[in-house]
PDB file with SEQRES, HELIX, SHEET and CRYST1 records, atoms N, CA, C and O in Angstrom:
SEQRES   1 A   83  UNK UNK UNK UNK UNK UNK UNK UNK UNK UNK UNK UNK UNK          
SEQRES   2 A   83  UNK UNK UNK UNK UNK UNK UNK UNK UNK UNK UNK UNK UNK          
SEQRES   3 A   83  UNK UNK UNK UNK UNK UNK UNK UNK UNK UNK UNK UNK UNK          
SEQRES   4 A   83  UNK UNK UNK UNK UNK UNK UNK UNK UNK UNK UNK UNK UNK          
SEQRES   5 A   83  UNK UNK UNK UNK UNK UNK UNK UNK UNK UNK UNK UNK UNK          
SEQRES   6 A   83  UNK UNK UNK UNK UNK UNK UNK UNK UNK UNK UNK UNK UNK          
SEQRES   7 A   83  UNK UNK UNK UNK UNK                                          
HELIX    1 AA1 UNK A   17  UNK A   32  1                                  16    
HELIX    2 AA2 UNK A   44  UNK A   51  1                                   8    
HELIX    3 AA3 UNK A   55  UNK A   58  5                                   4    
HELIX    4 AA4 UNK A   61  UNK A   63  5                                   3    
HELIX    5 AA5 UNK A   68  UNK A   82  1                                  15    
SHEET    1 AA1 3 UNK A   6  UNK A   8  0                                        
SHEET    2 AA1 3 UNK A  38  UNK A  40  1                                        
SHEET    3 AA1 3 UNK A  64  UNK A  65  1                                        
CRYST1    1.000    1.000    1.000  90.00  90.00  90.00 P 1           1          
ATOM      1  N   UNK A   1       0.850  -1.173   0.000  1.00  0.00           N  
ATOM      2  CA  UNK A   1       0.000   0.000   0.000  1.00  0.00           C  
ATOM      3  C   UNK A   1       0.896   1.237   0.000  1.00  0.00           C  
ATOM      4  O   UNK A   1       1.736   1.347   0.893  1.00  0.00           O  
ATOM      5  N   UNK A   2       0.757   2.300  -1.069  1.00  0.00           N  
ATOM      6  CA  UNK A   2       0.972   3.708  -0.709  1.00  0.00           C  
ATOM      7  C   UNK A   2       0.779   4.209   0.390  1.00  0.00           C  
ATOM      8  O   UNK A   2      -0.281   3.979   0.972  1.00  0.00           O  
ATOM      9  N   UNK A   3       1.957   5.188   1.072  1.00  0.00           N  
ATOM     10  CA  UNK A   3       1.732   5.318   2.005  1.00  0.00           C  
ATOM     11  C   UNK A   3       1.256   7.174   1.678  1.00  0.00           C  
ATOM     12  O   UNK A   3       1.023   8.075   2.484  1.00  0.00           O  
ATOM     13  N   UNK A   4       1.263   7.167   0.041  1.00  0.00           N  
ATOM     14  CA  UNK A   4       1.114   8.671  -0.655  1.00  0.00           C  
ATOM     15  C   UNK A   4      -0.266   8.430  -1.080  1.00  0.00           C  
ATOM     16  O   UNK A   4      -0.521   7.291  -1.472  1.00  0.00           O  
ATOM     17  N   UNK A   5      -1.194   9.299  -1.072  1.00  0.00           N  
ATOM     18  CA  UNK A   5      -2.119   9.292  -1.514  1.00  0.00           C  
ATOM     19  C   UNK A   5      -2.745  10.871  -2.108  1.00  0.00           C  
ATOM     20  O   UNK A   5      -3.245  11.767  -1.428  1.00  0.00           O  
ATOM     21  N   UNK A   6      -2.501  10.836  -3.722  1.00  0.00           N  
ATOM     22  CA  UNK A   6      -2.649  12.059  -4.066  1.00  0.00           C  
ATOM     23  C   UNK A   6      -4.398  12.666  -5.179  1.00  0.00           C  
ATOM     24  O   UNK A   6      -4.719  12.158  -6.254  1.00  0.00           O  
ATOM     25  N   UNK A   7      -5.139  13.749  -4.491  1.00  0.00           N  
ATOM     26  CA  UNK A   7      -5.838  13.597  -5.379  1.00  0.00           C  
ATOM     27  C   UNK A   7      -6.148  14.952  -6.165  1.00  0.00           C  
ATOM     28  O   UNK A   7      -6.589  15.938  -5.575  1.00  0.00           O  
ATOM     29  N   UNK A   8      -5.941  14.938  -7.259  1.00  0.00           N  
ATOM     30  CA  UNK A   8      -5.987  16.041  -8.260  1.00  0.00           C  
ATOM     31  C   UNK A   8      -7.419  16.109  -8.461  1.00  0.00           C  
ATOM     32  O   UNK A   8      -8.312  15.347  -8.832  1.00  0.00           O  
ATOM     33  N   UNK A   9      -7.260  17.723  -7.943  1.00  0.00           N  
ATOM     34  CA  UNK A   9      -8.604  18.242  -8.105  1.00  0.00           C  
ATOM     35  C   UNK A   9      -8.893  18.929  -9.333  1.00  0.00           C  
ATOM     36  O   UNK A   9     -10.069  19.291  -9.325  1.00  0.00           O  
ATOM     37  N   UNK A  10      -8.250  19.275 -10.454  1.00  0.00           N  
ATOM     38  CA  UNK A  10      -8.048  20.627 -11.548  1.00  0.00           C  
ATOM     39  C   UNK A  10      -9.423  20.829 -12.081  1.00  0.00           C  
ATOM     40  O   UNK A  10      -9.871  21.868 -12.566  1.00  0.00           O  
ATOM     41  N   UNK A  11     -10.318  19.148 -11.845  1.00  0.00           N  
ATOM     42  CA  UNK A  11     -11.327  19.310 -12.428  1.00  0.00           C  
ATOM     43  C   UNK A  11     -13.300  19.415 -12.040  1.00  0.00           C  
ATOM     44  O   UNK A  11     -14.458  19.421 -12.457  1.00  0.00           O  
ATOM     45  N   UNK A  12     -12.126  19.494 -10.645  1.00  0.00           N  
ATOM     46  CA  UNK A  12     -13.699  19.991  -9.107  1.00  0.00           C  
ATOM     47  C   UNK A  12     -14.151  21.381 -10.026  1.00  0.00           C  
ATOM     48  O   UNK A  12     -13.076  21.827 -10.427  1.00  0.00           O  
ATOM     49  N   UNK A  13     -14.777  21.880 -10.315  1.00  0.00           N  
ATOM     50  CA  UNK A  13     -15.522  22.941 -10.779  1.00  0.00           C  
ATOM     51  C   UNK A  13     -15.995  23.530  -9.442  1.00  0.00           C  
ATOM     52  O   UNK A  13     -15.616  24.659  -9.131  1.00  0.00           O  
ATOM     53  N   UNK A  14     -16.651  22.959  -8.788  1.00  0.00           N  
ATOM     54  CA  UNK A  14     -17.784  23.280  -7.175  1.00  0.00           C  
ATOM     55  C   UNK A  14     -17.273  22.667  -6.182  1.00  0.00           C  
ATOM     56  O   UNK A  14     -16.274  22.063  -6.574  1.00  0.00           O  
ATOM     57  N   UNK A  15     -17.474  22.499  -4.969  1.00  0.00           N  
ATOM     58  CA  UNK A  15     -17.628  21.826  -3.660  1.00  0.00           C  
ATOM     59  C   UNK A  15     -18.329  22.870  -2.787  1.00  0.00           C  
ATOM     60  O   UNK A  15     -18.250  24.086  -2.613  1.00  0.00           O  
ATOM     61  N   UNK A  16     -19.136  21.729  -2.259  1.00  0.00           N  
ATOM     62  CA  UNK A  16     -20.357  22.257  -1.576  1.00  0.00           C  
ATOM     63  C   UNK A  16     -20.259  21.604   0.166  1.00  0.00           C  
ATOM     64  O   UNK A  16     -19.323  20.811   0.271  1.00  0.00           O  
ATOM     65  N   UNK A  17     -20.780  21.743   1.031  1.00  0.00           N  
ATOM     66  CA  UNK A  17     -20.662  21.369   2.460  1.00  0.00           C  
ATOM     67  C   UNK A  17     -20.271  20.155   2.493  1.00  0.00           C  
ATOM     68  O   UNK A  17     -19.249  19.682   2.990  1.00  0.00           O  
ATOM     69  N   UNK A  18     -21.601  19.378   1.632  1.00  0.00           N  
ATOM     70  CA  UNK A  18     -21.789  18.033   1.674  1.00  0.00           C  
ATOM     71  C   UNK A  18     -20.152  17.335   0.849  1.00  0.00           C  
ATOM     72  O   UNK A  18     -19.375  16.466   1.246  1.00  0.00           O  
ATOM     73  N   UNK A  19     -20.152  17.963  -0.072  1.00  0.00           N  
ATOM     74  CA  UNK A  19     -18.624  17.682  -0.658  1.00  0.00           C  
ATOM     75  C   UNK A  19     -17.340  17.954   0.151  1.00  0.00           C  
ATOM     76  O   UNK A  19     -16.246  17.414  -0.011  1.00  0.00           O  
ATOM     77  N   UNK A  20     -17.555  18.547   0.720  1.00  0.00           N  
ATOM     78  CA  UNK A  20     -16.062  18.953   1.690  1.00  0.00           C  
ATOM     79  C   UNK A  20     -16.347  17.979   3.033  1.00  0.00           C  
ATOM     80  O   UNK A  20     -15.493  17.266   3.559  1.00  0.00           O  
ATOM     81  N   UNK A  21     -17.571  18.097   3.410  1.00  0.00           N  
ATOM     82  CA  UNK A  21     -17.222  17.172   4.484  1.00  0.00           C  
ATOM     83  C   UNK A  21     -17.170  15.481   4.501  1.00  0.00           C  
ATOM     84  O   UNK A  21     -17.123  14.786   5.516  1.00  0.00           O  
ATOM     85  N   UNK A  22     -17.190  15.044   3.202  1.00  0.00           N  
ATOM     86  CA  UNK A  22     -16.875  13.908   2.508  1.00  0.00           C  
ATOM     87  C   UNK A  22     -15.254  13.890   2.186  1.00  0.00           C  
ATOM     88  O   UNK A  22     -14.737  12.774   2.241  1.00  0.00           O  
ATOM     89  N   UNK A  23     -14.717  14.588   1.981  1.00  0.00           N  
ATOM     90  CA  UNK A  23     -13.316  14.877   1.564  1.00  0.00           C  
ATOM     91  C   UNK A  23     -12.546  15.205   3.029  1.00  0.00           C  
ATOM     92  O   UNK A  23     -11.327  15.072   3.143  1.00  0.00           O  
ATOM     93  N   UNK A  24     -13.399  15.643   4.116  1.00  0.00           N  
ATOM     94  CA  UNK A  24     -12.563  15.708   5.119  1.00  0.00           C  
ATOM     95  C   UNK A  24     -12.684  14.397   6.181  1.00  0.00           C  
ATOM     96  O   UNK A  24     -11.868  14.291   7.097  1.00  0.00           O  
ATOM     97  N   UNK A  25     -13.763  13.409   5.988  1.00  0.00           N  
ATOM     98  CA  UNK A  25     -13.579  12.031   6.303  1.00  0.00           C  
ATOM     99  C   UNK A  25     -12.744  11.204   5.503  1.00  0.00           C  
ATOM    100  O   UNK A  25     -12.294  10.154   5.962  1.00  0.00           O  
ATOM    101  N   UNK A  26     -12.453  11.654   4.131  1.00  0.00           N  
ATOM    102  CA  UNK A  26     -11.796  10.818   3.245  1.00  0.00           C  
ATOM    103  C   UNK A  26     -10.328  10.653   4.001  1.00  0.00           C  
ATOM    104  O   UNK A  26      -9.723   9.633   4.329  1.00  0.00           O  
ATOM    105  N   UNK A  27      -9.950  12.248   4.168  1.00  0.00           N  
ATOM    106  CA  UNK A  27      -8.612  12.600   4.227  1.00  0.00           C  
ATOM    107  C   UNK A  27      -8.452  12.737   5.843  1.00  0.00           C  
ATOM    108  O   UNK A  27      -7.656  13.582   6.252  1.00  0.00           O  
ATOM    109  N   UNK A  28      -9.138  11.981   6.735  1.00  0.00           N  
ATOM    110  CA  UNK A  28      -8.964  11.315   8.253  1.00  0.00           C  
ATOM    111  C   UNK A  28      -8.783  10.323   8.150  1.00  0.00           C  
ATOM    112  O   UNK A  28      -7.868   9.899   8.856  1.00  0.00           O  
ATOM    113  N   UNK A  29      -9.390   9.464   7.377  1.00  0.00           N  
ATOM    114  CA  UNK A  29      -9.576   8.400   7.462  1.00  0.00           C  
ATOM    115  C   UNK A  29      -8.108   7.762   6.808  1.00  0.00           C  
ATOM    116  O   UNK A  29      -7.363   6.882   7.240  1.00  0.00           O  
ATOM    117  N   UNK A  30      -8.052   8.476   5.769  1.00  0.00           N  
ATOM    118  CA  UNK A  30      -6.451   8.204   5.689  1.00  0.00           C  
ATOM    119  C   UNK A  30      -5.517   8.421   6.155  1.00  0.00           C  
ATOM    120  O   UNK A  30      -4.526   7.828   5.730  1.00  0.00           O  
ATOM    121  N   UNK A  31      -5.413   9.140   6.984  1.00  0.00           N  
ATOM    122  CA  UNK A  31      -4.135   9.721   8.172  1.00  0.00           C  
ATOM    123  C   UNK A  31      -4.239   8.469   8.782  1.00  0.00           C  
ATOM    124  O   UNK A  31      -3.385   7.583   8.831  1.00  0.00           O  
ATOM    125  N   UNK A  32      -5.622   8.488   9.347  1.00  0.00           N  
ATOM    126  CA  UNK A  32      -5.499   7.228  10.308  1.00  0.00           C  
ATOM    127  C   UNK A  32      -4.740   5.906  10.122  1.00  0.00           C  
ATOM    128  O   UNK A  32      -4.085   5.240  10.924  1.00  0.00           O  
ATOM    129  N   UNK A  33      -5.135   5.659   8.327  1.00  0.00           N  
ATOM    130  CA  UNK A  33      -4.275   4.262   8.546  1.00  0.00           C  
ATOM    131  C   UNK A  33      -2.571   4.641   8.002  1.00  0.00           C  
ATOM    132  O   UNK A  33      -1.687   4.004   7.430  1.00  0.00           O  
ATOM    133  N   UNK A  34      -2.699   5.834   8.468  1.00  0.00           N  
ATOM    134  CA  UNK A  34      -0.500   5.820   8.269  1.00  0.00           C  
ATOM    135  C   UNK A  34      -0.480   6.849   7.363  1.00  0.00           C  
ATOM    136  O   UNK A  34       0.470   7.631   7.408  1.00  0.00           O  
ATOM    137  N   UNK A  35      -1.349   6.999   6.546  1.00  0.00           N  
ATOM    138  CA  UNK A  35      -1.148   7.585   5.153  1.00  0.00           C  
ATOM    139  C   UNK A  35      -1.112   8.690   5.150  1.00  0.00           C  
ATOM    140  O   UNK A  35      -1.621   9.377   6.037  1.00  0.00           O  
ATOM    141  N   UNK A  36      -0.296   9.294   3.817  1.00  0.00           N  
ATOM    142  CA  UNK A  36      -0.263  11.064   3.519  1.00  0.00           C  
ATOM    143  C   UNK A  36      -1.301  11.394   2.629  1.00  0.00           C  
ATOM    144  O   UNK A  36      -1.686  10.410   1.997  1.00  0.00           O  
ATOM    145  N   UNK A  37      -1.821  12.326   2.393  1.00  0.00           N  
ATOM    146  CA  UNK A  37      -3.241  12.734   2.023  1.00  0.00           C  
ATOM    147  C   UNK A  37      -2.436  13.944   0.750  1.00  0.00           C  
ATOM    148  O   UNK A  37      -1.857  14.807   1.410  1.00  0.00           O  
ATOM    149  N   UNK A  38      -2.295  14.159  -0.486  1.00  0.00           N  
ATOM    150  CA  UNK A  38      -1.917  15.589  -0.980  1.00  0.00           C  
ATOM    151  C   UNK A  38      -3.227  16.022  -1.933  1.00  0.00           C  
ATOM    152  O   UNK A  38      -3.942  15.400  -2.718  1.00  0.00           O  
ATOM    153  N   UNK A  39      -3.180  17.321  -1.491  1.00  0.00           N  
ATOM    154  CA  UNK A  39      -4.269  17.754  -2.555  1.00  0.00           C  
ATOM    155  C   UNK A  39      -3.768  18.527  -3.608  1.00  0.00           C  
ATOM    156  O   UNK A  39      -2.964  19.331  -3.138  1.00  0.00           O  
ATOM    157  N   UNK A  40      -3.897  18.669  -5.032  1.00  0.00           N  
ATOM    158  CA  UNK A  40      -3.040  19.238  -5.819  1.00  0.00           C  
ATOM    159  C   UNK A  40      -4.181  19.819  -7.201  1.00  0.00           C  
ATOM    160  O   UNK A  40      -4.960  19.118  -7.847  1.00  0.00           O  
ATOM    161  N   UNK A  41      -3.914  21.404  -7.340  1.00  0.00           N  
ATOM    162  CA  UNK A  41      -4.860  21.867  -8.737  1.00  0.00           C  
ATOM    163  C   UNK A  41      -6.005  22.456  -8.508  1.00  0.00           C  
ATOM    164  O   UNK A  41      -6.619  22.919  -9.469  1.00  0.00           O  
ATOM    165  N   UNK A  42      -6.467  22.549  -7.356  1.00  0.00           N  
ATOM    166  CA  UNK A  42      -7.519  22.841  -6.880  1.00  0.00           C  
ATOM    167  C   UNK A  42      -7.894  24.323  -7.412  1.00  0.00           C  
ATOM    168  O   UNK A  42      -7.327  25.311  -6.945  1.00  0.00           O  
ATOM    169  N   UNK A  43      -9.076  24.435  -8.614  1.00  0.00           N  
ATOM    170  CA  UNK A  43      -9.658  25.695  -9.038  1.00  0.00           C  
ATOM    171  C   UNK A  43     -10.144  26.156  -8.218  1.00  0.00           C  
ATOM    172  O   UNK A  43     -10.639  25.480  -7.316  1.00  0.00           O  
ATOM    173  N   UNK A  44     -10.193  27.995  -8.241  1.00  0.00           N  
ATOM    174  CA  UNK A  44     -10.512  29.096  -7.396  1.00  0.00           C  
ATOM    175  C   UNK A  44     -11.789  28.621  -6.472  1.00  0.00           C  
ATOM    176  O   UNK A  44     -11.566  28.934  -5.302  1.00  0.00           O  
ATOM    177  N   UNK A  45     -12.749  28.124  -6.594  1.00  0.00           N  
ATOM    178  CA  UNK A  45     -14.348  28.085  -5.795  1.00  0.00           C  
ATOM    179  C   UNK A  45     -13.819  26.437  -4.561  1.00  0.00           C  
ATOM    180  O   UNK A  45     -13.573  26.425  -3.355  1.00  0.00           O  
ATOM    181  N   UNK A  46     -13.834  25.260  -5.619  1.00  0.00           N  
ATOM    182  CA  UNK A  46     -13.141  24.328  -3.962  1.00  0.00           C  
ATOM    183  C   UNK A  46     -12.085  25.226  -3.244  1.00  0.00           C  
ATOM    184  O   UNK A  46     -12.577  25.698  -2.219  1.00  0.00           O  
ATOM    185  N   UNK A  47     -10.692  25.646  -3.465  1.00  0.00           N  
ATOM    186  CA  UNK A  47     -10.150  25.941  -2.848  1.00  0.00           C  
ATOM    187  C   UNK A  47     -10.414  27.174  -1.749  1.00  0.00           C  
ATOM    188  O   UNK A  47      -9.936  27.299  -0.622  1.00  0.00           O  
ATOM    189  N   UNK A  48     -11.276  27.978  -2.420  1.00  0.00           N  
ATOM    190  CA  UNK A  48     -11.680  29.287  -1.243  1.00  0.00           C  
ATOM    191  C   UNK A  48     -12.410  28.820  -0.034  1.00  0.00           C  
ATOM    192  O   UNK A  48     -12.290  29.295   1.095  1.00  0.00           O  
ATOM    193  N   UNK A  49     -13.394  27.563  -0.494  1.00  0.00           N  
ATOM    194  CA  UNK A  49     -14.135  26.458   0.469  1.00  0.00           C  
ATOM    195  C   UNK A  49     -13.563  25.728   1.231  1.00  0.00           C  
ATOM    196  O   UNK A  49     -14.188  25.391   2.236  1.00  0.00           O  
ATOM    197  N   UNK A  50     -12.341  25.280   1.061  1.00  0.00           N  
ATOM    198  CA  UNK A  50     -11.429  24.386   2.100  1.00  0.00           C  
ATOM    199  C   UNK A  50     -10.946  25.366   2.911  1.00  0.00           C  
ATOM    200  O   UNK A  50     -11.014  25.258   4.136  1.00  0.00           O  
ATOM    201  N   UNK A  51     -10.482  26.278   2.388  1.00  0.00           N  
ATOM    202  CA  UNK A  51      -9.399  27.400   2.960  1.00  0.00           C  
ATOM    203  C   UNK A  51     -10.513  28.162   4.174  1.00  0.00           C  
ATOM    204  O   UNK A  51     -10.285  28.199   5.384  1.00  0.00           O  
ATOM    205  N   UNK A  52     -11.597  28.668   3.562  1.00  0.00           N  
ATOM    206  CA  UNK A  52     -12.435  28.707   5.161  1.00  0.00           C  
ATOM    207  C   UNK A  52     -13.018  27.584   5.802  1.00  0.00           C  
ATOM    208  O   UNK A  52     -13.601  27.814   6.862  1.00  0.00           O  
ATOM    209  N   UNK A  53     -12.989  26.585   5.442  1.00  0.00           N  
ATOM    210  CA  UNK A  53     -13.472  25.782   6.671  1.00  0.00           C  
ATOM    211  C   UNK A  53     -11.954  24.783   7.149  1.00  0.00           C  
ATOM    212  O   UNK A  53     -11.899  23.659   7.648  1.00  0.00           O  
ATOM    213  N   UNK A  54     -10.749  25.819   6.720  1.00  0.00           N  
ATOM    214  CA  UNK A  54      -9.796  25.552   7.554  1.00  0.00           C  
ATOM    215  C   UNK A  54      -9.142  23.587   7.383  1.00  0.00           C  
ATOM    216  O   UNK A  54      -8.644  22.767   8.155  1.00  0.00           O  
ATOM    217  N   UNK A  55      -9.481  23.608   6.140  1.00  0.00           N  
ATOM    218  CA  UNK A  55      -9.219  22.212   5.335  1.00  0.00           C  
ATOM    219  C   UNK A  55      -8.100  21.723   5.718  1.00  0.00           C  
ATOM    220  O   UNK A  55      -7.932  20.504   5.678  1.00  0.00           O  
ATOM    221  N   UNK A  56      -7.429  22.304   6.022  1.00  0.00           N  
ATOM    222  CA  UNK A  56      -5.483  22.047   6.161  1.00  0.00           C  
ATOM    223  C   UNK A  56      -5.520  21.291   7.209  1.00  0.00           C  
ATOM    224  O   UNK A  56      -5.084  20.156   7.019  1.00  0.00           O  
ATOM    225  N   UNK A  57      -6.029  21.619   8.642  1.00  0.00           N  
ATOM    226  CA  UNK A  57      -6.058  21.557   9.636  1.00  0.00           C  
ATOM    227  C   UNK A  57      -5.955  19.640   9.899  1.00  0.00           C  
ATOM    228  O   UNK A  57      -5.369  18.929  10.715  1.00  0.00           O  
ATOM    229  N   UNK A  58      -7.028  19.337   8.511  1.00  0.00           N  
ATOM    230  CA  UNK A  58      -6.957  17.501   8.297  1.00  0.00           C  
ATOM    231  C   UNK A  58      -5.635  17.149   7.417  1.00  0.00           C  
ATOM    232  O   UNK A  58      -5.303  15.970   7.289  1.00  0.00           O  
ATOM    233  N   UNK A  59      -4.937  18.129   6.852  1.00  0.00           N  
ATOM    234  CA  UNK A  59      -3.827  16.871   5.531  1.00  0.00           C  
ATOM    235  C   UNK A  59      -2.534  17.851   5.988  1.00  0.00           C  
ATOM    236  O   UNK A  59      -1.433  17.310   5.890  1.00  0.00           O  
ATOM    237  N   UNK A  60      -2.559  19.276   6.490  1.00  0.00           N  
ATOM    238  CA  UNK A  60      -1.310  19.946   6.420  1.00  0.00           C  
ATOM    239  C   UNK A  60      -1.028  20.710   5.841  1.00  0.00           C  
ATOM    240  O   UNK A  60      -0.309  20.279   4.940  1.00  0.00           O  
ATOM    241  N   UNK A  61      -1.207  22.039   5.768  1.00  0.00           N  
ATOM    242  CA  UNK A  61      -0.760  23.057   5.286  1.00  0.00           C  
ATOM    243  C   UNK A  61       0.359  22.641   3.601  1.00  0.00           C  
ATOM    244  O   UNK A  61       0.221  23.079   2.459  1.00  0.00           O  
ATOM    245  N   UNK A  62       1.275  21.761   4.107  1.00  0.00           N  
ATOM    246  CA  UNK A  62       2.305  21.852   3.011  1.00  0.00           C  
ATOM    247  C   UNK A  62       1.345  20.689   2.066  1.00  0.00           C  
ATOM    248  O   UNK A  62       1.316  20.752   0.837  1.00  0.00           O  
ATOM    249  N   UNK A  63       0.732  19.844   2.703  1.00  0.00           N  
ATOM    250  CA  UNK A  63       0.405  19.060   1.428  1.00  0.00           C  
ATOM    251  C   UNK A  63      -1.194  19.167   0.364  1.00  0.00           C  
ATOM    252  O   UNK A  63      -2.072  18.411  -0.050  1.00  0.00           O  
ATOM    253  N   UNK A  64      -0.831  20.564   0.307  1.00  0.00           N  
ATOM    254  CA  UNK A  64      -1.893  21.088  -0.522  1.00  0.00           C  
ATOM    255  C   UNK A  64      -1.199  22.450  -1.789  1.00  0.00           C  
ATOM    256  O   UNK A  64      -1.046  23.672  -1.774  1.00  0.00           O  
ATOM    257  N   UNK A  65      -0.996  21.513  -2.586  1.00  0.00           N  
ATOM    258  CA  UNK A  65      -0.202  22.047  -3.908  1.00  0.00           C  
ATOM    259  C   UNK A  65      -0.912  22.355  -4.806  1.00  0.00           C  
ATOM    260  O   UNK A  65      -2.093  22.051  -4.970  1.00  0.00           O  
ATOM    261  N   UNK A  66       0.144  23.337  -5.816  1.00  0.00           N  
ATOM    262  CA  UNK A  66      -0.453  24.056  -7.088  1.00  0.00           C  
ATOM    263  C   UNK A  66      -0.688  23.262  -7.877  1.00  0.00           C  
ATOM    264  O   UNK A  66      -1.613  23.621  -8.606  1.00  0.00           O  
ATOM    265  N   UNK A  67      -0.206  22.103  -8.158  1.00  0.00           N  
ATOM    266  CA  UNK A  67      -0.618  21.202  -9.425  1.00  0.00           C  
ATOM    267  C   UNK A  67       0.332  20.121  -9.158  1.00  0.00           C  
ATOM    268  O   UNK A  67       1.274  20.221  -8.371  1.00  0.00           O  
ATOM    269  N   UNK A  68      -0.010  18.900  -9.972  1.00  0.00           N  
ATOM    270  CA  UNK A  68       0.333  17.762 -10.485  1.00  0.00           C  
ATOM    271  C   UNK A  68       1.816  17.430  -9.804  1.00  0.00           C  
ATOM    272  O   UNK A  68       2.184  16.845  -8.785  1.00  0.00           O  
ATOM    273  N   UNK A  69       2.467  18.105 -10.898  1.00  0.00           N  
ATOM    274  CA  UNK A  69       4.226  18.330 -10.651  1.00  0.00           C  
ATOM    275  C   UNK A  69       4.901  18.474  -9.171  1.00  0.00           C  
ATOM    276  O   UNK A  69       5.959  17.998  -8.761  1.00  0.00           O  
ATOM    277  N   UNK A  70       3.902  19.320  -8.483  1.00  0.00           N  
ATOM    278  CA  UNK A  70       4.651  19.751  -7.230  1.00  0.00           C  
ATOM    279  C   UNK A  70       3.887  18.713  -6.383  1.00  0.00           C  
ATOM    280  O   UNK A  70       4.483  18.373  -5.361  1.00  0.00           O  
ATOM    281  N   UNK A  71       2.807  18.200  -6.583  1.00  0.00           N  
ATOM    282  CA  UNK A  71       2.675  17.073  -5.685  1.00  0.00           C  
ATOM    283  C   UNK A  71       3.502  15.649  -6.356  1.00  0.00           C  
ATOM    284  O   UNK A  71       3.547  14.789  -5.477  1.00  0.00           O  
ATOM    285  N   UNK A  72       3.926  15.340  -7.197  1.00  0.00           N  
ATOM    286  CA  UNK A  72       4.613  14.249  -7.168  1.00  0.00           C  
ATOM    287  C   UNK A  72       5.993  14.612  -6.730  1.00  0.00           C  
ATOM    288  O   UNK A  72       6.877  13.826  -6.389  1.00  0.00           O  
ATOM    289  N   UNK A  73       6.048  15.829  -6.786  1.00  0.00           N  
ATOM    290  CA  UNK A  73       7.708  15.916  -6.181  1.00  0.00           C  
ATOM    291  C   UNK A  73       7.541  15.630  -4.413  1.00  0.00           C  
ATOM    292  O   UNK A  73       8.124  14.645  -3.960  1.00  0.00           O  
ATOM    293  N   UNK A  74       6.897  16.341  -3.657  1.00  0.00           N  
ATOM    294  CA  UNK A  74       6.471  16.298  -2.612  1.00  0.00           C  
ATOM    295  C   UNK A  74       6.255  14.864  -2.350  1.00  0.00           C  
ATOM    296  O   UNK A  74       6.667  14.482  -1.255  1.00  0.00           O  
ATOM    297  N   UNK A  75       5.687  13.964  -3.130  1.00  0.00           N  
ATOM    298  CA  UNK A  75       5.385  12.636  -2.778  1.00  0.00           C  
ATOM    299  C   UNK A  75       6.736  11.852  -2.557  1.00  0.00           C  
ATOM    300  O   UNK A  75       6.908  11.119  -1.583  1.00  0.00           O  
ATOM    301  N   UNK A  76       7.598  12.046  -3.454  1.00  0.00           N  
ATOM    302  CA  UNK A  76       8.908  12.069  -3.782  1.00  0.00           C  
ATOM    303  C   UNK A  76       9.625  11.938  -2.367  1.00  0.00           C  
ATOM    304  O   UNK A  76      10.025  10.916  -1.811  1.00  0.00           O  
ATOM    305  N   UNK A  77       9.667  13.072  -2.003  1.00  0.00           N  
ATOM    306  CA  UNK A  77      10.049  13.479  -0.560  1.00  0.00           C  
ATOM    307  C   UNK A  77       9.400  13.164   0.880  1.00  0.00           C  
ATOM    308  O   UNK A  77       9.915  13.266   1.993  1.00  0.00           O  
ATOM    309  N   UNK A  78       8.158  12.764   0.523  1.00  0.00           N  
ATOM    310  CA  UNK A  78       7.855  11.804   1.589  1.00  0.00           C  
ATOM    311  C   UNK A  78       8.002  10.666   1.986  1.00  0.00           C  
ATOM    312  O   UNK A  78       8.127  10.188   3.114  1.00  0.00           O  
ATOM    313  N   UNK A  79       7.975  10.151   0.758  1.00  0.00           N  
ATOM    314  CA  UNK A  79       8.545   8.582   1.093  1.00  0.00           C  
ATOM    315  C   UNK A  79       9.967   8.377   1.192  1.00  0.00           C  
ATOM    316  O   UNK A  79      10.232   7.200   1.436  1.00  0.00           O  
ATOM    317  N   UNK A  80      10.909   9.083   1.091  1.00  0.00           N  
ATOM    318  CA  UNK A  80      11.998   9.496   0.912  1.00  0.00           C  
ATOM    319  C   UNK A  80      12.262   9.181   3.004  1.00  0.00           C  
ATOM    320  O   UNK A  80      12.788   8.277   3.654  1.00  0.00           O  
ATOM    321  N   UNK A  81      11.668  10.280   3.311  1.00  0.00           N  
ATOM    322  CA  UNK A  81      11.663  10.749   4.604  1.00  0.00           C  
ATOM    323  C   UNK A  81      10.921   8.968   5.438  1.00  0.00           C  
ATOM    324  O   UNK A  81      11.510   8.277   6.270  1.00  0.00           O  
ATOM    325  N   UNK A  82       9.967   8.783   5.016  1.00  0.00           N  
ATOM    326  CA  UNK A  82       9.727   7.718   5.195  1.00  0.00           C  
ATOM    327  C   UNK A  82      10.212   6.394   5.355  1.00  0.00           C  
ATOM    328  O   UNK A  82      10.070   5.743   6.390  1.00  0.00           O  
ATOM    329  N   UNK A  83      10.998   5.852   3.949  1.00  0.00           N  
ATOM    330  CA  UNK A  83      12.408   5.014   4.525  1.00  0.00           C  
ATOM    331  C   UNK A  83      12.765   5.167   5.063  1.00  0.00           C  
ATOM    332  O   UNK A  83      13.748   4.489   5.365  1.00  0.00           O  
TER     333      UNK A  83                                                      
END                                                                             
């Protein structure tokens, strides 16, 4: 099992309560079993929605990236740290 778990958002258009608070059991539920959670791409409307209901607070400030690239590098470096 990955202990990286990355999910590209570029193509969330919306998130709504019910959507975020599905995404913030997703991304507990994966901490819980060991795992890193990255969120990466996230267009202007999800991201203004996580960012006030303080989204980070479940995956980490750093593992919420501009796109694709910078979360596989980051992934890179976690498992890195991980060995």
């Amino acid at each position: 099992m990955s202990p990286v778990v990355i999910l590209r958002l570029r193509n969330m258009t919306a998130l709504d309560a019910t959507g975020l608070h599905a995404m913030q059991d997703f991304a507990d539920a994966i901490h819980a079993s060991g795992r890193v959670v990255l969120l990466c791409g996230a267009p202007p409307q999800p991201a203004r929605l996580m960012a006030k209901a303080e989204f980070h607070l479940h995956i980490g400030a750093e593992n919420i990236l501009s796109n694709m690239e910078a979360a596989l590098a980051w992934a890179v470096e976690l498992r890195r740290a991980i060995a």
